[in-house]
SERO-4910 file (N, C-alpha, C, O; in steps of 0.05 Angstrom, whole numbers):
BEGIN
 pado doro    nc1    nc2    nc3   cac1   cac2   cac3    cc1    cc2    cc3    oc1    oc2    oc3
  Unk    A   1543   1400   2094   1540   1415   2119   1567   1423   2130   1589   1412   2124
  Unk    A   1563   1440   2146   1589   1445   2165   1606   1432   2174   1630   1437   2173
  Unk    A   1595   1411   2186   1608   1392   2202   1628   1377   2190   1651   1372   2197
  Unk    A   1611   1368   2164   1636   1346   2143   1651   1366   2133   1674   1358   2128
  Unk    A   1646   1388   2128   1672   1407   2131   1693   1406   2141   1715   1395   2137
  Unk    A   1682   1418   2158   1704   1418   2187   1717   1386   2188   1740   1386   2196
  Unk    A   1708   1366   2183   1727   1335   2188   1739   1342   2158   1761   1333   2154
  Unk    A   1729   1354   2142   1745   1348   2113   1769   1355   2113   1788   1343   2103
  Unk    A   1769   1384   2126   1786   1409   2131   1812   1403   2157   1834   1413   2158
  Unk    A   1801   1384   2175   1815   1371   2192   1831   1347   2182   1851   1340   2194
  Unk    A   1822   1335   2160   1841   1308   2151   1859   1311   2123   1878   1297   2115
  Unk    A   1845   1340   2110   1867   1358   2092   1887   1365   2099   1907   1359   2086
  Unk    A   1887   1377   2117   1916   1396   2140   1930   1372   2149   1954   1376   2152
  Unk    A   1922   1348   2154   1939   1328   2167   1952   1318   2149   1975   1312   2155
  Unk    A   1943   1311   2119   1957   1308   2093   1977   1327   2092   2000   1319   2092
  Unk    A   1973   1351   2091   1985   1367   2084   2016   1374   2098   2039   1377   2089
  Unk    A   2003   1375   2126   2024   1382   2147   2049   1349   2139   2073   1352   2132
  Unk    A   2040   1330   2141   2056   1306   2142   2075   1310   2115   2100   1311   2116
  Unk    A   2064   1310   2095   2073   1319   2062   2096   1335   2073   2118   1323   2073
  Unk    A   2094   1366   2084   2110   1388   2090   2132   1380   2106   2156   1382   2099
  Unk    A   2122   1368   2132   2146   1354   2138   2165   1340   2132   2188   1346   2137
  Unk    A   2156   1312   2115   2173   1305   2102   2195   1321   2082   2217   1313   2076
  Unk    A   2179   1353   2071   2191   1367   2056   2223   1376   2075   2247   1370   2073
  Unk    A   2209   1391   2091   2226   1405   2109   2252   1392   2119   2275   1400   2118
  Unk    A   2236   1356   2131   2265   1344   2138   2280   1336   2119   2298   1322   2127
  Unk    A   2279   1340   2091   2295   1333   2068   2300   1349   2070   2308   1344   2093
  Unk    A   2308   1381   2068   2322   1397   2067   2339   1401   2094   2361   1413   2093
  Unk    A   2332   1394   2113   2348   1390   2137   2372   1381   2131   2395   1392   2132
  Unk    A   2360   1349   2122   2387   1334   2113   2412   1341   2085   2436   1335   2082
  Unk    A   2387   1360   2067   2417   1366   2044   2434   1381   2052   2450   1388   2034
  Unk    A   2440   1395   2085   2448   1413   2080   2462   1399   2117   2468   1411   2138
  Unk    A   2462   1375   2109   2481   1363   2134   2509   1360   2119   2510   1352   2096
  Unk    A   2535   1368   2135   2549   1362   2131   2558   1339   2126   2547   1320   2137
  Unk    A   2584   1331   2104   2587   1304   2088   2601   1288   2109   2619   1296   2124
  Unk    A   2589   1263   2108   2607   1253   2135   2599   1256   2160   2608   1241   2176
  Unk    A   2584   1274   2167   2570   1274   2190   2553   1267   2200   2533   1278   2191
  Unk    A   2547   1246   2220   2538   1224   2239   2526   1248   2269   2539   1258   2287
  Unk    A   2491   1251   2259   2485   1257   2293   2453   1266   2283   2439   1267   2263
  Unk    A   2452   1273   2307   2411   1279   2304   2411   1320   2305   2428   1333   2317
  Unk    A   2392   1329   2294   2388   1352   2285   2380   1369   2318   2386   1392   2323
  Unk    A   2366   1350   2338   2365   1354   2358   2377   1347   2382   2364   1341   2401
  Unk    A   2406   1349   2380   2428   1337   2406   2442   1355   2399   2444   1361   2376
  Unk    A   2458   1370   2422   2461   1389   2443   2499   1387   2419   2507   1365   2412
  Unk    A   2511   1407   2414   2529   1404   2404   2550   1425   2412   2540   1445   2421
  Unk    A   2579   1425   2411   2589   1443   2424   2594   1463   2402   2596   1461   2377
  Unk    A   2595   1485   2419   2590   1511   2387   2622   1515   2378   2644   1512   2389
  Unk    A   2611   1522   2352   2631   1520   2331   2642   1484   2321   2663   1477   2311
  Unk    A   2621   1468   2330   2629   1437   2323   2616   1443   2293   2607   1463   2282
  Unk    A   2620   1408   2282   2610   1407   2248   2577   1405   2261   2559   1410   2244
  Unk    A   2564   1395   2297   2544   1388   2284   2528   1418   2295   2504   1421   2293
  Unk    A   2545   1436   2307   2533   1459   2319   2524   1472   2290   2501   1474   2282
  Unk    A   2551   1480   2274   2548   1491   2247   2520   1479   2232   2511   1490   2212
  Unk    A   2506   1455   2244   2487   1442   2217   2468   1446   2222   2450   1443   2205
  Unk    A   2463   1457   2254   2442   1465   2258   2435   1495   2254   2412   1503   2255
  Unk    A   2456   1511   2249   2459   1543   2247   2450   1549   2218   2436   1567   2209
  Unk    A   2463   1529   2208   2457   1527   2179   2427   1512   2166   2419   1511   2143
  Unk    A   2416   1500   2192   2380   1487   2185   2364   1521   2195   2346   1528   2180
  Unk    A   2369   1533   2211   2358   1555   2214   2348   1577   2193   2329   1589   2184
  Unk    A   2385   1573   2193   2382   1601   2163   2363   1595   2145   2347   1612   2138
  Unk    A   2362   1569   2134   2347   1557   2110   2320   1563   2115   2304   1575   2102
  Unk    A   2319   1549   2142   2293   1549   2143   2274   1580   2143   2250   1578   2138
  Unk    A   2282   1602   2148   2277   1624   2156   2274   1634   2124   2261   1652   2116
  Unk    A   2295   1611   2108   2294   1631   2076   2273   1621   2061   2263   1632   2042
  Unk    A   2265   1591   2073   2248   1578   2062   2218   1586   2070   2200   1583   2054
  Unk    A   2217   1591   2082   2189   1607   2103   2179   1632   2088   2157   1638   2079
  Unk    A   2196   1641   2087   2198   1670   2085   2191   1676   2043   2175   1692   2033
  Unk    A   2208   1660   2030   2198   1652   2008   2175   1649   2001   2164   1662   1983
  Unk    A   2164   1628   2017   2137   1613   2008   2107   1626   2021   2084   1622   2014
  Unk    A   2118   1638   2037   2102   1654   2054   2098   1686   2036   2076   1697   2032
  Unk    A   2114   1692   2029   2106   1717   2006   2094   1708   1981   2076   1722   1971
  Unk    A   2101   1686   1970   2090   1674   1948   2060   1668   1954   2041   1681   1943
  Unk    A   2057   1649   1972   2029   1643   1979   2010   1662   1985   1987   1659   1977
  Unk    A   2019   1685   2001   1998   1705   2013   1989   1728   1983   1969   1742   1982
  Unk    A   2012   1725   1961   2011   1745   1937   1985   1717   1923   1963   1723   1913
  Unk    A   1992   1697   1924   1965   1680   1918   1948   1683   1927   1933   1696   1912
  Unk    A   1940   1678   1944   1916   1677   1967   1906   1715   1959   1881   1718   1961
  Unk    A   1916   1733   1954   1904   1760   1951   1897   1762   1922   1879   1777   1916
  Unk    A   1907   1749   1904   1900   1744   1873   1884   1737   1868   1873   1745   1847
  Unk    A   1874   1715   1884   1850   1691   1888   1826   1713   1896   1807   1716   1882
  Unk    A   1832   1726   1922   1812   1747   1935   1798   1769   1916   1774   1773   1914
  Unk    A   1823   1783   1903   1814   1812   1882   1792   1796   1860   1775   1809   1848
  Unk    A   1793   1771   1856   1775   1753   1837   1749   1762   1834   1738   1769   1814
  Unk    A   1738   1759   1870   1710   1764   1884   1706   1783   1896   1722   1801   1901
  Unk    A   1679   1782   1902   1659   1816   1914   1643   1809   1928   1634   1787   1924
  Unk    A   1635   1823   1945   1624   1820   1969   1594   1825   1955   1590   1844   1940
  Unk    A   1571   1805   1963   1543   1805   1947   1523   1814   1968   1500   1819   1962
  Unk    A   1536   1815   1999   1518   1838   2015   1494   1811   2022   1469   1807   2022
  Unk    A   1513   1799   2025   1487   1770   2050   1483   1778   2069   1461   1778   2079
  Unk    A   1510   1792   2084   1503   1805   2113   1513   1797   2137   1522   1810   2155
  Unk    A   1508   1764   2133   1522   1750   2148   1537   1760   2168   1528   1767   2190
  Unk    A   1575   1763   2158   1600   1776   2170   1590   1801   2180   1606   1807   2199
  Unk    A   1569   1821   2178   1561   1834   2188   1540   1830   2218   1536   1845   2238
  Unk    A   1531   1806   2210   1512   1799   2239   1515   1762   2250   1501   1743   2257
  Unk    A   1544   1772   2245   1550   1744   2258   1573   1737   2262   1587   1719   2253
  Unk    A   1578   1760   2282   1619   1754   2288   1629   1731   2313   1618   1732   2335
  Unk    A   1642   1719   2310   1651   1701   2337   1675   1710   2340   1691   1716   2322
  Unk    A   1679   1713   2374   1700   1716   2389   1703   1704   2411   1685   1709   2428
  Unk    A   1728   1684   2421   1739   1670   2439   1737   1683   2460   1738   1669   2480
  Unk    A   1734   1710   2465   1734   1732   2481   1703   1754   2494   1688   1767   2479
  Unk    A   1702   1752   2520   1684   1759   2520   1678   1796   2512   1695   1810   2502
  Unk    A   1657   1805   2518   1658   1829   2517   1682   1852   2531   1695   1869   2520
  Unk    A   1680   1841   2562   1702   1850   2585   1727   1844   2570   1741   1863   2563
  Unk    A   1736   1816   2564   1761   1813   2557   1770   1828   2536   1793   1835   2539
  Unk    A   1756   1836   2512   1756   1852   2497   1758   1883   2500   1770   1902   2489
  Unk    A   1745   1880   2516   1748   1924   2536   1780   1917   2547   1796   1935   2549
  Unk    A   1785   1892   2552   1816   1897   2575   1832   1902   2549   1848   1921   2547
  Unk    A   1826   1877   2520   1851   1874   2515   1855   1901   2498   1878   1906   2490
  Unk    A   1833   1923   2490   1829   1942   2475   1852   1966   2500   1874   1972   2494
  Unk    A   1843   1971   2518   1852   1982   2534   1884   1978   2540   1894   1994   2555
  Unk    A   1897   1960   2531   1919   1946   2539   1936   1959   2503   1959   1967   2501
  Unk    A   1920   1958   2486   1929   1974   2461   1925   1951   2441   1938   1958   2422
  Unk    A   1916   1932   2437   1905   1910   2420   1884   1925   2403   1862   1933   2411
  Unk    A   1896   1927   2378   1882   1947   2359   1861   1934   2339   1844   1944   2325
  Unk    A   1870   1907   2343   1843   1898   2336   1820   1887   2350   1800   1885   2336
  Unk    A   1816   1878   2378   1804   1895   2391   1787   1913   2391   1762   1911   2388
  Unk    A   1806   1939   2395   1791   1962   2394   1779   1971   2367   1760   1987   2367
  Unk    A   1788   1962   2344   1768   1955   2311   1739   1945   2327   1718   1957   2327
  Unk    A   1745   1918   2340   1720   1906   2339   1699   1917   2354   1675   1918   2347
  Unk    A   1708   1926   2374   1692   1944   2394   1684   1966   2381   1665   1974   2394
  Unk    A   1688   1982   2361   1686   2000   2341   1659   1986   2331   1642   2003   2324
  Unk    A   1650   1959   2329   1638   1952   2304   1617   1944   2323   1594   1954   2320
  Unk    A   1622   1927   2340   1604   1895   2337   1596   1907   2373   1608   1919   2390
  Unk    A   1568   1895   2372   1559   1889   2404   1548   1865   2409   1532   1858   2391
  Unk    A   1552   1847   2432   1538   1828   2433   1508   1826   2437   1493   1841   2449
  Unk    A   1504   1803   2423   1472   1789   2419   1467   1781   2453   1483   1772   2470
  Unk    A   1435   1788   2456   1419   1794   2480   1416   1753   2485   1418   1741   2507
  Unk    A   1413   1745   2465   1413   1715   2472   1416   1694   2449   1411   1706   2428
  Unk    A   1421   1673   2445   1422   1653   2429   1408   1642   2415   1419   1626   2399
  Unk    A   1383   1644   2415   1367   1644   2396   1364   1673   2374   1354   1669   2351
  Unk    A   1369   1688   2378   1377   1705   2349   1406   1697   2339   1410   1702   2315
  Unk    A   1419   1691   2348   1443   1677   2330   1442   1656   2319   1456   1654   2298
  Unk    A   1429   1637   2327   1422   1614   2310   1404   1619   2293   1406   1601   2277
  Unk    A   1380   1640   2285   1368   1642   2268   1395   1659   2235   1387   1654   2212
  Unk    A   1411   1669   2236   1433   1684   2225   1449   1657   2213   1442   1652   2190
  Unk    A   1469   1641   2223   1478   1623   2213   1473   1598   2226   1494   1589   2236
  Unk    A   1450   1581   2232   1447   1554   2238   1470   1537   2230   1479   1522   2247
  Unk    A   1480   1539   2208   1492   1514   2199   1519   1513   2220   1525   1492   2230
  Unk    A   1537   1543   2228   1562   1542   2241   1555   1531   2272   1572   1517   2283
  Unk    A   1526   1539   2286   1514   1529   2312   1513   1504   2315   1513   1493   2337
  Unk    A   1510   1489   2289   1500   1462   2286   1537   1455   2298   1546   1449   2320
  Unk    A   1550   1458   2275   1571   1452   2284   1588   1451   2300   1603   1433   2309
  Unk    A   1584   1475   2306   1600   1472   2343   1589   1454   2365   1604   1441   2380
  Unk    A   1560   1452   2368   1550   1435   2375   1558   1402   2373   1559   1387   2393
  Unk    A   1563   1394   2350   1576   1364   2335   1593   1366   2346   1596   1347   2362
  Unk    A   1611   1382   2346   1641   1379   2355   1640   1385   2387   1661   1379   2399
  Unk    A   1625   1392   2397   1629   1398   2425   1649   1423   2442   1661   1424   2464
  Unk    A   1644   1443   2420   1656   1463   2417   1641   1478   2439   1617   1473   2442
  Unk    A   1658   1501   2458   1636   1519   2468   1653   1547   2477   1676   1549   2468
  Unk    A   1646   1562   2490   1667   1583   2506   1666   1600   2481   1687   1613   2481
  Unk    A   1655   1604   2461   1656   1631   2439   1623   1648   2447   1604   1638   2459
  Unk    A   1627   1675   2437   1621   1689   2445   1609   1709   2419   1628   1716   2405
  Unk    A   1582   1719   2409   1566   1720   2383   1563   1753   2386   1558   1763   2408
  Unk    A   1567   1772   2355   1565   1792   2359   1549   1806   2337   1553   1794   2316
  Unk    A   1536   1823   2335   1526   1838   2311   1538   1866   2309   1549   1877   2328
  Unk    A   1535   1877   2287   1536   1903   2284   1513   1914   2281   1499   1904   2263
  Unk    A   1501   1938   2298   1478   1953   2297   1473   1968   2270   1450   1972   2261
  Unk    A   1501   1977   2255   1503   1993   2238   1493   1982   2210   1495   1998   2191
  Unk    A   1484   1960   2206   1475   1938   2185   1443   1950   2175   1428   1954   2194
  Unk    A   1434   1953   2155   1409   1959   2145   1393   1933   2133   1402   1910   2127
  Unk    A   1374   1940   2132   1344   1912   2129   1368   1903   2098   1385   1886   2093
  Unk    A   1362   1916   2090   1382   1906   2062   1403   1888   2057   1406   1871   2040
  Unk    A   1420   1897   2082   1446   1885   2092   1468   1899   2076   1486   1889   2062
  Unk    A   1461   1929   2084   1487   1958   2073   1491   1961   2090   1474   1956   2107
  Unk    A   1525   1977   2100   1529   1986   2120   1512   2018   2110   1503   2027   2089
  Unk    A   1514   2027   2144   1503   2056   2137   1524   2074   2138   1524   2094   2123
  Unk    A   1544   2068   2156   1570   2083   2155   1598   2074   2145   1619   2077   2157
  Unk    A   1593   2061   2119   1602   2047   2103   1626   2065   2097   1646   2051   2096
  Unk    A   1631   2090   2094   1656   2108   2094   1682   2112   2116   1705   2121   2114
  Unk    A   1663   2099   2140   1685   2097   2160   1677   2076   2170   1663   2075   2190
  Unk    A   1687   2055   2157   1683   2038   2170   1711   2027   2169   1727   2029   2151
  Unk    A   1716   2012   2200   1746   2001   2202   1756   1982   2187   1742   1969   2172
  Unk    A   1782   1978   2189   1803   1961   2167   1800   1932   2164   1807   1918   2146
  Unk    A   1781   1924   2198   1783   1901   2198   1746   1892   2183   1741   1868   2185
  Unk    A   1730   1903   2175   1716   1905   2157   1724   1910   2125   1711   1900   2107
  Unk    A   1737   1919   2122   1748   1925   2095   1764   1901   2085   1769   1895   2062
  Unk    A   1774   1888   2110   1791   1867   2103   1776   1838   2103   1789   1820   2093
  Unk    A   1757   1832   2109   1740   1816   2107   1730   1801   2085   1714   1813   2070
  Unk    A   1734   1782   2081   1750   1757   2096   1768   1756   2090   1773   1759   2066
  Unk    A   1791   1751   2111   1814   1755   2104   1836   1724   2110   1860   1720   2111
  Unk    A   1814   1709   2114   1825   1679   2133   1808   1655   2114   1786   1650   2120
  Unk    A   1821   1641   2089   1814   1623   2072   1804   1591   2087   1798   1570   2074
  Unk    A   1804   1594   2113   1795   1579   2131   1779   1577   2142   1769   1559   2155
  Unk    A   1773   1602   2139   1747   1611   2160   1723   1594   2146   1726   1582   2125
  Unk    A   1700   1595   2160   1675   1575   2150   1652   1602   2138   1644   1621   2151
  Unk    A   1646   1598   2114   1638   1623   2104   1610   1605   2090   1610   1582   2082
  Unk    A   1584   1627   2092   1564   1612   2090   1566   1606   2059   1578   1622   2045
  Unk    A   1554   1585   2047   1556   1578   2026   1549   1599   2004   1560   1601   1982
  Unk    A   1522   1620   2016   1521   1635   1995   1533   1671   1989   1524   1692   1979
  Unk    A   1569   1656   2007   1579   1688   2011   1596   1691   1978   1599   1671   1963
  Unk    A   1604   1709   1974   1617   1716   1943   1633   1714   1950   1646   1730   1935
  Unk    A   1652   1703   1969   1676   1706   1969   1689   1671   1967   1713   1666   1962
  Unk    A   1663   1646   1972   1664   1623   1963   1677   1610   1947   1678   1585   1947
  Unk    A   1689   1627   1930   1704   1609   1906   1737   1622   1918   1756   1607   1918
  Unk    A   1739   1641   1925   1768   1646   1943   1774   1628   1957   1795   1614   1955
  Unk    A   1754   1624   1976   1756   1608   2003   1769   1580   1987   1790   1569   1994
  Unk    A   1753   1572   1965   1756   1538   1943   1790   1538   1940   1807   1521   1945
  Unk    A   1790   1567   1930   1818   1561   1909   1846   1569   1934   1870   1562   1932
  Unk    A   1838   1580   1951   1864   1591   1972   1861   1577   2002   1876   1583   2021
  Unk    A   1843   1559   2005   1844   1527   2020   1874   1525   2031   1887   1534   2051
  Unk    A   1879   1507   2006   1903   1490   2008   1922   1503   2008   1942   1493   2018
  Unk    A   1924   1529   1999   1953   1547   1994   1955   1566   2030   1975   1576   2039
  Unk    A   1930   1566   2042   1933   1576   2070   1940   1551   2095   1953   1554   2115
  Unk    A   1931   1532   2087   1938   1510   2094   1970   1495   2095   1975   1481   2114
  Unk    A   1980   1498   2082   2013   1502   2077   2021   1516   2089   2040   1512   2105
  Unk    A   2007   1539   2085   2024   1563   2111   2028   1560   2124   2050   1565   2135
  Unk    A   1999   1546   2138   1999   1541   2169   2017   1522   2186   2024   1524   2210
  Unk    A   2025   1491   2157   2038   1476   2168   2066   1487   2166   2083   1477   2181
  Unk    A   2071   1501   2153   2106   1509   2144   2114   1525   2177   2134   1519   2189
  Unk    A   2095   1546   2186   2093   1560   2202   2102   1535   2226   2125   1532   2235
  Unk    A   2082   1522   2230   2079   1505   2256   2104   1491   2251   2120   1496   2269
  Unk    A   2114   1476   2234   2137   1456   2231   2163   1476   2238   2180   1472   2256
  Unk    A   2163   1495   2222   2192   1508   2229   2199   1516   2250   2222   1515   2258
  Unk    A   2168   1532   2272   2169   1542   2292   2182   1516   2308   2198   1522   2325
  Unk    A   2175   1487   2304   2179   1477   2324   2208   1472   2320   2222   1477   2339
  Unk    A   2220   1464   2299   2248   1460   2295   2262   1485   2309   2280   1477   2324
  Unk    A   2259   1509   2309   2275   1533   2311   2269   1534   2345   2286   1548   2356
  Unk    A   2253   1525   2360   2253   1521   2391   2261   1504   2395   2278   1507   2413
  Unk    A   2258   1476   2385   2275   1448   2399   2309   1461   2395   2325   1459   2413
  Unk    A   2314   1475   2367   2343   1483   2364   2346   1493   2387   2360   1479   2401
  Unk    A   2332   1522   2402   2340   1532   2415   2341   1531   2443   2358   1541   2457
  Unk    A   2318   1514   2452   2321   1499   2477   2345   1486   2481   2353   1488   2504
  Unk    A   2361   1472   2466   2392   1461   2465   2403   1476   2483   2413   1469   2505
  Unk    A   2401   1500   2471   2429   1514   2488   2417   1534   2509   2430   1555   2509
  Unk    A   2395   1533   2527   2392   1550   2535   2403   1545   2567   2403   1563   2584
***
């Protein structure tokens, strides 16, 4: 079910992220100057050896990011071209957004272009009992977890079949679908064995992302 998902998916990333870290602060350190005595986060005067070690954890890190982050996402799309969409329908009549309809009109209006994609596509469901009949298993779960404040959408444009009808213009953020190896995809979507194999390689991202970001703000809080 969903739920042991979602805890599976939650104690994966915590492996993962911890692993990364340890990666990251080893490279911190090969690239400390020899002889030098101090913490990666204390305030140093610029142009010192320990100002230089932090100028020099930046660069790395930005080359190291930036590396693995092109590598991974050329995976993660290799993994994707694999599979085909088998027309469950689902992603078609069953979008969630943190945002309500209004918030969505502001943030479209404000120039948030995806957004204004979705407003292109999707209208919200009249009530909650037709969304739970569509994907029960993701309702179940938010429910378990005590999840709430999301917001359920369909597209009108969907046929008994589950074809689009205006399948020629239809926006990018449909075409791109699924484009998030995290996302919770019903078991019988074709894109299932992507989601299997580009898991753990989106997962990395996320921690390399989060770890560096935080290093590159504590750096820069120092001197502000």
């Amino acid at each position: 079910m969903l739920t042991a998902e979602y805890d599976r998916l939650k104690s994966d990333y915590r492996e993962i992220f911890l692993k990364t870290a340890g990666e990251v602060r080893a490279e911190v350190e090969s690239v400390r100057p020899e002889g030098f005595v101090g913490d990666i986060f204390k305030t140093y005067k610029v142009g010192s050896e320990g100002f230089k070690w932090q100028q020099a954890v930046l660069s790395m890190l930005d080359i190291r990011y930036c590396g693995y982050r092109k590598s991974g996402l050329r995976q993660i799309q290799a993994y994707r071209d694999e599979c085909n969409c088998i027309n469950c329908g689902v992603c078609c009549k069953f979008a969630v957004s943190e945002f309500s309809i209004d918030e969505l009109r502001l943030k479209a209006e404000n120039g948030d272009n995806y957004a204004y994609q979705f407003l292109s596509v999707f209208v919200p469901y009249d009530n909650m009992s037709e969304v739970e009949k569509i994907y029960p298993e993701y309702i179940q779960m938010l429910k378990d977890n005590g999840e709430s404040g999301y917001y359920f959408y369909h597209c009108p444009k969907v046929t008994e079949d589950n074809l689009c009808s205006d399948y020629e213009n239809r926006p990018q953020i449909c075409k791109d679908f699924p484009d998030n190896p995290i996302a919770f995809l019903p078991k019988n979507c074709g894109f299932k064995d992507w989601k299997l194999k580009s898991e753990s390689v989106s997962l990395k991202l996320n921690a390399e992302a989060e770890i560096i970001n935080f290093y590159k703000v504590k750096i820069k809080e120092l001197y502000e």
